[in-house]
C-alpha positions in Angstrom: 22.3 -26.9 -88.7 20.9 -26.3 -85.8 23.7 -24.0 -84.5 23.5 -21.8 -87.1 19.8 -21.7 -86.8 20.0 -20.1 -83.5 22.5 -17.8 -83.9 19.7 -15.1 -82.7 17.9 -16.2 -79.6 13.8 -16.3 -79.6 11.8 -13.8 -77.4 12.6 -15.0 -74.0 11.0 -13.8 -70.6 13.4 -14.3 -67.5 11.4 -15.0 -64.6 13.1 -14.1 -61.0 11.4 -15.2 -57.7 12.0 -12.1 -55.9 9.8 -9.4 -55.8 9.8 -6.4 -57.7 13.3 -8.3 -59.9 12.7 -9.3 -63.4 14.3 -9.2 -66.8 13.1 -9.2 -70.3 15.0 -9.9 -73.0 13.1 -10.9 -76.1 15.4 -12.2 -78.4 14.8 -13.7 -82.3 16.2 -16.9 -84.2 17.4 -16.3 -88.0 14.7 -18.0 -90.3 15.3 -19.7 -93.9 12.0 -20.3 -95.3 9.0 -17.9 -94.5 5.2 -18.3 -95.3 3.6 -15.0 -95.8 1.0 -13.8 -93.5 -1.2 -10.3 -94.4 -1.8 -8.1 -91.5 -2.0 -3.9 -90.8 -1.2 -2.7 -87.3 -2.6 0.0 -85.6 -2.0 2.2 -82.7 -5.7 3.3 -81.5 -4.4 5.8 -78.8 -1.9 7.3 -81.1 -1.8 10.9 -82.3 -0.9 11.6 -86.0 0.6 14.5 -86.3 1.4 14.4 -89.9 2.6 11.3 -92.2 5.6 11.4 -91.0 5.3 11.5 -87.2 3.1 9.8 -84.5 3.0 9.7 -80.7 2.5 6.9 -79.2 1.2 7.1 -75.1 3.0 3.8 -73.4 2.3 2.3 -70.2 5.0 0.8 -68.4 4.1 -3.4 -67.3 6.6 -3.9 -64.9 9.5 -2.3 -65.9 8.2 -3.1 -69.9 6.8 -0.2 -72.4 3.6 -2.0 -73.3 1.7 -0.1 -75.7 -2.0 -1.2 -77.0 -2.1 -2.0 -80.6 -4.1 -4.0 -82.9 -3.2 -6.7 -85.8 -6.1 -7.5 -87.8 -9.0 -8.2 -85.8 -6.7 -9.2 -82.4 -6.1 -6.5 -79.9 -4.0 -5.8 -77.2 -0.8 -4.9 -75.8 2.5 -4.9 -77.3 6.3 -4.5 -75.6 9.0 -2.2 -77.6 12.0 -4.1 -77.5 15.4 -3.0 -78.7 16.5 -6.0 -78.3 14.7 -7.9 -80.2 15.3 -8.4 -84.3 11.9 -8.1 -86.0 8.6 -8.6 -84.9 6.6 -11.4 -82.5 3.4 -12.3 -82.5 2.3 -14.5 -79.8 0.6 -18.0 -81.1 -2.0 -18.1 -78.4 -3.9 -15.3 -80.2 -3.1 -16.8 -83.7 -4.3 -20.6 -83.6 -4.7 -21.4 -86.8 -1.3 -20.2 -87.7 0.9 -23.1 -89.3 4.4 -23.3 -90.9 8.3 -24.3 -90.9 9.7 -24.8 -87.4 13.3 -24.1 -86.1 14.2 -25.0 -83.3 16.0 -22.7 -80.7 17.7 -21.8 -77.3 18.0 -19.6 -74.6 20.5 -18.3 -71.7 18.8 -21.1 -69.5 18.7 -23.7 -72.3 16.8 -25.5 -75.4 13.3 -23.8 -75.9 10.1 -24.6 -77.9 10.9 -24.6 -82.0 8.8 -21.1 -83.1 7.3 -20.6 -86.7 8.5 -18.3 -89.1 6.3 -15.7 -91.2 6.3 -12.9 -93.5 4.1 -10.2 -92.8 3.4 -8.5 -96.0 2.5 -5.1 -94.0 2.1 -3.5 -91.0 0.0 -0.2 -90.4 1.1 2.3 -87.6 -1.8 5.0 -88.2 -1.7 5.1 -92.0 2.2 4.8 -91.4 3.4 1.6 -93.6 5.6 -1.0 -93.0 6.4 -3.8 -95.8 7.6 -6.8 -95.8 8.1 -7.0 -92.1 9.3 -10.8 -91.1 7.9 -12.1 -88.0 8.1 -15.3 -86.0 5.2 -16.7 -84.3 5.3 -18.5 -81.1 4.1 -19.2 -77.8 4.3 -16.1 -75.3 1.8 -17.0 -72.8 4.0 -17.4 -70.0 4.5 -14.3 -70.1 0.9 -13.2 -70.6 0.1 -15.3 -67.6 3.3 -13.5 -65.1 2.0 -10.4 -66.6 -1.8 -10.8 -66.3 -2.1 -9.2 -69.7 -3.8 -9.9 -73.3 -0.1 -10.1 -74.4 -0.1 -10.1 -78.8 3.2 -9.2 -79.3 7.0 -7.8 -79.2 8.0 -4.9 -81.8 11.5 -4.8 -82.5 14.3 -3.0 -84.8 13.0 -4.1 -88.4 9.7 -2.5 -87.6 11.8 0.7 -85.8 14.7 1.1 -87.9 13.9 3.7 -90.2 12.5 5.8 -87.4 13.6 8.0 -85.0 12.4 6.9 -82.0 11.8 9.0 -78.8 11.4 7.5 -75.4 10.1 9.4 -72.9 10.0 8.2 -69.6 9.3 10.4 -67.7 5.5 11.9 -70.1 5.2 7.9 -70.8 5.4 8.8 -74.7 6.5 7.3 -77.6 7.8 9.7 -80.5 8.2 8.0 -84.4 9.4 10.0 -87.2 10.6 9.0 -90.1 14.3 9.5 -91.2 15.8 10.1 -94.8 18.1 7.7 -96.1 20.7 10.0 -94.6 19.1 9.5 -90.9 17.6 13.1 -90.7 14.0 13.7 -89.9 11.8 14.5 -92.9 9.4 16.4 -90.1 12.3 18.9 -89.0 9.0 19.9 -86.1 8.7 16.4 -84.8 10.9 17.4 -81.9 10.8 20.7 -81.1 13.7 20.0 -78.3 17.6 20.4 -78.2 19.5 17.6 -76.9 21.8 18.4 -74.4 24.0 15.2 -74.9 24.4 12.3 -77.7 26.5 9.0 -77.5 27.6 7.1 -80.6 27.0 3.2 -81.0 27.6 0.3 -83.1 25.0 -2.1 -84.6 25.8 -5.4 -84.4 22.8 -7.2 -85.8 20.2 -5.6 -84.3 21.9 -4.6 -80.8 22.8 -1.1 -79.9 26.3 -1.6 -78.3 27.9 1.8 -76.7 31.4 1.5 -74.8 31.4 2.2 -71.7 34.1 2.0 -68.4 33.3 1.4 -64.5 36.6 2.6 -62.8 38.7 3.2 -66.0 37.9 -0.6 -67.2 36.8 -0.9 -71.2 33.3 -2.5 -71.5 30.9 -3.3 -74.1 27.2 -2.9 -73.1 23.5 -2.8 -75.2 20.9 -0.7 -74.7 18.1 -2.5 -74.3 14.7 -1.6 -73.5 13.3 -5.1 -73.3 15.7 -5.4 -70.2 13.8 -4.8 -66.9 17.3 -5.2 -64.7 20.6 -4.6 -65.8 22.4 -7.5 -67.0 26.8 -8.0 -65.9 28.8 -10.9 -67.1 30.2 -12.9 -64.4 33.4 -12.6 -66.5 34.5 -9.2 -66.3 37.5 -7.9 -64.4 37.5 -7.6 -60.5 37.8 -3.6 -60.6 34.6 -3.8 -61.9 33.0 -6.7 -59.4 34.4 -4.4 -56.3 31.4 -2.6 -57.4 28.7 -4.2 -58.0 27.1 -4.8 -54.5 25.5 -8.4 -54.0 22.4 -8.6 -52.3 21.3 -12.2 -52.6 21.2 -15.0 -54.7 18.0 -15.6 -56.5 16.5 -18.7 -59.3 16.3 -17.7 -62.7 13.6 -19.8 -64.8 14.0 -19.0 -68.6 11.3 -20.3 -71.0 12.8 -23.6 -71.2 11.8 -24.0 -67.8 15.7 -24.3 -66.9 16.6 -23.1 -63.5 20.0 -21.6 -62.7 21.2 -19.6 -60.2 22.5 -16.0 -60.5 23.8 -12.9 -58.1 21.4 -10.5 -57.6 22.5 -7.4 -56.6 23.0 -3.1 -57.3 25.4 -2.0 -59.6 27.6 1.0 -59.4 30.0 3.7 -61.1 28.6 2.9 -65.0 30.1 6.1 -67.4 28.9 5.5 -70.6 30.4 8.7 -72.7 29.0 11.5 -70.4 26.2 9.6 -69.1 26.8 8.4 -65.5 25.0 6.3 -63.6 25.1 4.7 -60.2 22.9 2.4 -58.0 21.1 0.3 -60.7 19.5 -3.5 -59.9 21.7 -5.7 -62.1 21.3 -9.5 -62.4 25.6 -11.1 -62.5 25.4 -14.2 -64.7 27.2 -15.9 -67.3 26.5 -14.3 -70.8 28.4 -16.8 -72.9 25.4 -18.1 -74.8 24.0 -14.7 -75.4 27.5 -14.0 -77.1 27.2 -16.8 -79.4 24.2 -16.1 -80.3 25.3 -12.7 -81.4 28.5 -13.2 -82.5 29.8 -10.6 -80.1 31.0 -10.7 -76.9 29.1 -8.8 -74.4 29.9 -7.4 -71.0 26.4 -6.9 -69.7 23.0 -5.4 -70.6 21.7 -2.2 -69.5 18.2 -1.9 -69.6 14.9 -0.2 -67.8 17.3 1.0 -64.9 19.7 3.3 -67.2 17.1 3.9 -69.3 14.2 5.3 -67.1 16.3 8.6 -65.7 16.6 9.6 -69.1 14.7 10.8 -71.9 16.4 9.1 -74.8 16.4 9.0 -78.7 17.4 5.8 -80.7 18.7 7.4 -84.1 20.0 3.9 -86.1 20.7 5.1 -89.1 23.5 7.4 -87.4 24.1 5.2 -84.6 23.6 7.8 -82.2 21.7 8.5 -78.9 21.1 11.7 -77.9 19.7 12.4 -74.2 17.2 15.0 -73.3 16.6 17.5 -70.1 14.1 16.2 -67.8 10.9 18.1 -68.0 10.6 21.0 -64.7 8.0 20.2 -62.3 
């Protein structure tokens, strides 16, 4: 029972001691039984533009897009997360919070059960979101490597009927709401042509894209909860020749399990026409993400693919689409 209870992993901060390496990847268990809890959530910095289209300023916490938000009465800053299913909130700002547990694990091992809840909705500047499900749990850890009021993770059933523009480079968020089609009902939210695009598949929740690193197939996600790029210790030699190891570090997941991985810099990555070359990537063994997914993965590619670009997450068409940089 278990088993199939954690086929989708809970949020998960990977801990590295080595300065300036870290790697996020909030993650989220499947739940049977939910108790309903009635919040709104707001975006106090955010500019509405009409109903259909807000932006969103972000501040980047490491190599996280932490945005301040408010549920209810609680503020403080959120992550965006890709990678994760639905949205957390983190138990240490909701104590009187009570419900069915499940238990769960991680990529180091067996972590704290986390409580499942219904939020009825959630309020992005008089934009509405219903019957959002959302797992409550302890994310202090993370609050405490972070030194921030930490209240919780947004993920894709909070995104998925948006278009979502990440801008790196202006640190600003861009959600418009999509027909049932995927087209923008604000046809002005986006006033820019994008000079690239690159389909995906969903799988779950996961944007996966093909990609090749010197002619060999792989299978990566996008993920924006990633703060280093993530390579299967699996995958073919041609594609170890390059990826450049600079040391071995300690991983510590939230189940306090320590293992060892290859830290090191990661070259040649095409994914469509994107190229990219000379990104921090952690090589570990990705077998127990797979399984939690159902699919196997080849790596992760995160804040260091994601950064140089300014991208847009379309998932009703399963697209990206990549934007100029803005001129000096």
């Amino acid at each position: 029972m278990i088993e199939k209870q954690t086929r989708f992993l809970i949020a998960l901060l990977i801990v590295l001691f080595l300065p300036g390496w870290t790697f996020g990847k909030p993650e989220i268990p499947d739940a049977s039984e939910m108790r309903f809890m009635s919040c709104g959530l707001t975006f106090s910095e955010a500019v509405r533009i009409n109903p259909n289209t807000i932006y969103v300023p972000f501040n980047l916490i490491g190599r996280l897009v932490a945005i301040e938000a408010r549920v209810d009465t609680v503020e403080g800053t959120f992550f965006l997360d890709t990678g994760a299913e639905r949205l957390l909130l983190n138990s240490n700002h909701f104590q009187n919070v009570r419900g069915p547990k499940v238990a769960s694990a991680g990529t180091t091992g067996r972590i704290e059960s986390v409580y499942h809840k219904k939020v009825d909705t959630l309020l992005w500047d008089r934009m509405f979101f219903a019957n959002q499900q959302a797992n409550i749990l302890d994310l202090s850890h993370i609050e405490r490597k972070k030194n921030i009021k930490l209240i919780g993770i947004i993920g894709y059933e909070v995104l998925k009927d948006y278009e979502i523009f990440l801008d790196y480079q202006l640190k600003r968020l861009i959600l418009t709401r999509l027909d049932k089609k995927g087209y923008r009902l604000d046809s002005a939210a986006i006033y820019e042509e994008p000079y690239d695009s690159l389909d995906f598949k969903l799988f779950r929740h996961m944007i996966v894209v093909k990609s090749e690193i010197q002619g060999v197939n792989l299978r990566f996600a996008i993920d924006t909860g990633a703060e280093l790029n993530l390579l299967d210790r699996l995958v073919k030699k041609k594609v170890l020749d390059n990826f450049e190891i600079i040391k071995r570090v300690n991983m510590v997941g939230a189940g306090q399990k320590t293992i060892e991985v290859l830290a090191g810099t990661l070259y040649r990555v095409k994914c469509g026409n994107q190229k990219s070359s000379g990104m921090r990537t952690l090589l570990t063994n990705l077998d127990e993400m797979g399984e939690s997914y159902g699919l196997r993965l080849d790596g992760f590619l995160g804040y260091e693919f994601l950064y140089t670009r300014r991208t847009l997450i379309n998932y009703k068409r399963k697209k990206l689409f990549f934007f100029k940089q803005h001129r000096p």
